[in-house]
N, C-alpha and C positions, 0 to 999 in steps of 0.2 A: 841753852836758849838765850838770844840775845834778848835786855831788857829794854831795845830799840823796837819801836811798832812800823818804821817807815821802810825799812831794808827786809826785805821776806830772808830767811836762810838759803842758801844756795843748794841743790843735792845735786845733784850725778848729771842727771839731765839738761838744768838750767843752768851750770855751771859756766857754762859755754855763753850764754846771755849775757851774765854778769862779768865775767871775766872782760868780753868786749867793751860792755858799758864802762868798764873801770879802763878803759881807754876811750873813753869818748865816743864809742861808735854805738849806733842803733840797729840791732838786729832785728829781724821778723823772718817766718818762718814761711817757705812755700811748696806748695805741695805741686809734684812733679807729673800728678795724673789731671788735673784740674785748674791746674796753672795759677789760683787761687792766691792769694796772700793772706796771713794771719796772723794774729796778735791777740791776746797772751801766747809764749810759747807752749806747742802739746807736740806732743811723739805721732798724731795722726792729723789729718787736715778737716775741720770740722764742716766743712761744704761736704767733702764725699765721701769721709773715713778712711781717704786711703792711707796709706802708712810711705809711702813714698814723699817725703817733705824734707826739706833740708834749712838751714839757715843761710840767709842771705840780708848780706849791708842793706841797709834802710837811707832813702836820702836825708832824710831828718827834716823835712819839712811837709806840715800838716794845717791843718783849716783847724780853728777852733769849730766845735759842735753844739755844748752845752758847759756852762760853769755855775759854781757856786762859790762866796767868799764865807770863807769860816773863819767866825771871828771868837770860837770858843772850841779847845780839844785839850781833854788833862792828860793824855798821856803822850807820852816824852818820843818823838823832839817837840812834836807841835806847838806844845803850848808858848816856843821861845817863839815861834814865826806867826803864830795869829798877830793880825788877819790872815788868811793864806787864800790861794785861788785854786781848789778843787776844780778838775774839767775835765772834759772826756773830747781827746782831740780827731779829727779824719786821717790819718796819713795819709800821704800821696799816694802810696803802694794801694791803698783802698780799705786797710783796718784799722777799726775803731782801738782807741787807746785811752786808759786813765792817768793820768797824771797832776802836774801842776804848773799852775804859770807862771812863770816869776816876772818882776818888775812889769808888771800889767798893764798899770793906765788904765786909762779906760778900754772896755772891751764890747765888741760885739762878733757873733755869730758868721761866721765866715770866715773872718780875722784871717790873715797869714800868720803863722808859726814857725819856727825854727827847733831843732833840738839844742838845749844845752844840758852839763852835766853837774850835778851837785852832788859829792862825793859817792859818786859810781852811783847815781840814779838820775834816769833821765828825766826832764825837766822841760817847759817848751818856754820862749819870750820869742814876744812883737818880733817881727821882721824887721 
């Protein structure tokens, strides 16, 4: 078990996620009965359950939603990067996603977004 809190372990499934993101690319997952998009990735598509879903490139660009700036976390990496910007951004594809902002400025609710990638985790800053 990694004594990192930020990177989840990778298994069987989501391996395929992370692998991309450790190239820069932003996966999401679509289910083939429902046409749906979704995020976190799951092995069925949570609008219909069907199990017909596959992965598909993400354009990496999203609307802010909701944030929070944390300005206190003890365990590691956080506490070297507080303040940090916790948010929960829109993709364009149309699922909600958590993440973080980086180099923020000031922010509001709408905001355009971009993906960037901090060592194989995606990341979102200003347009």
């Amino acid at each position: 078990m990694s004594a990192r809190h930020d990177v989840p372990e990778a298994d069987a499934f989501t391996r395929t996620y992370w692998d991309a993101a450790a190239e820069s690319r932003l996966l999401i997952r679509r289910c083939g009965a429902c046409a749906r998009a979704h995020h976190y990735p799951r092995e069925f598509c949570p609008h219909c359950w069907s199990e017909d879903v596959t992965w598909e490139d993400a354009s990496g660009r999203a609307t802010l939603y909701t944030w929070s700036v944390v300005h206190r976390n003890d365990l590691p990496p956080f506490g070297e990067r507080t303040p940090y910007v916790a948010a929960v951004v829109d993709l364009a594809e149309g699922p909600r996603m958590s993440t973080e902002v980086v180099g923020a400025g000031e922010l509001r609710a709408g905001m355009e977004l971009e993906v960037a990638f901090r060592e194989g985790v995606p990341v979102f800053r200003r347009v």
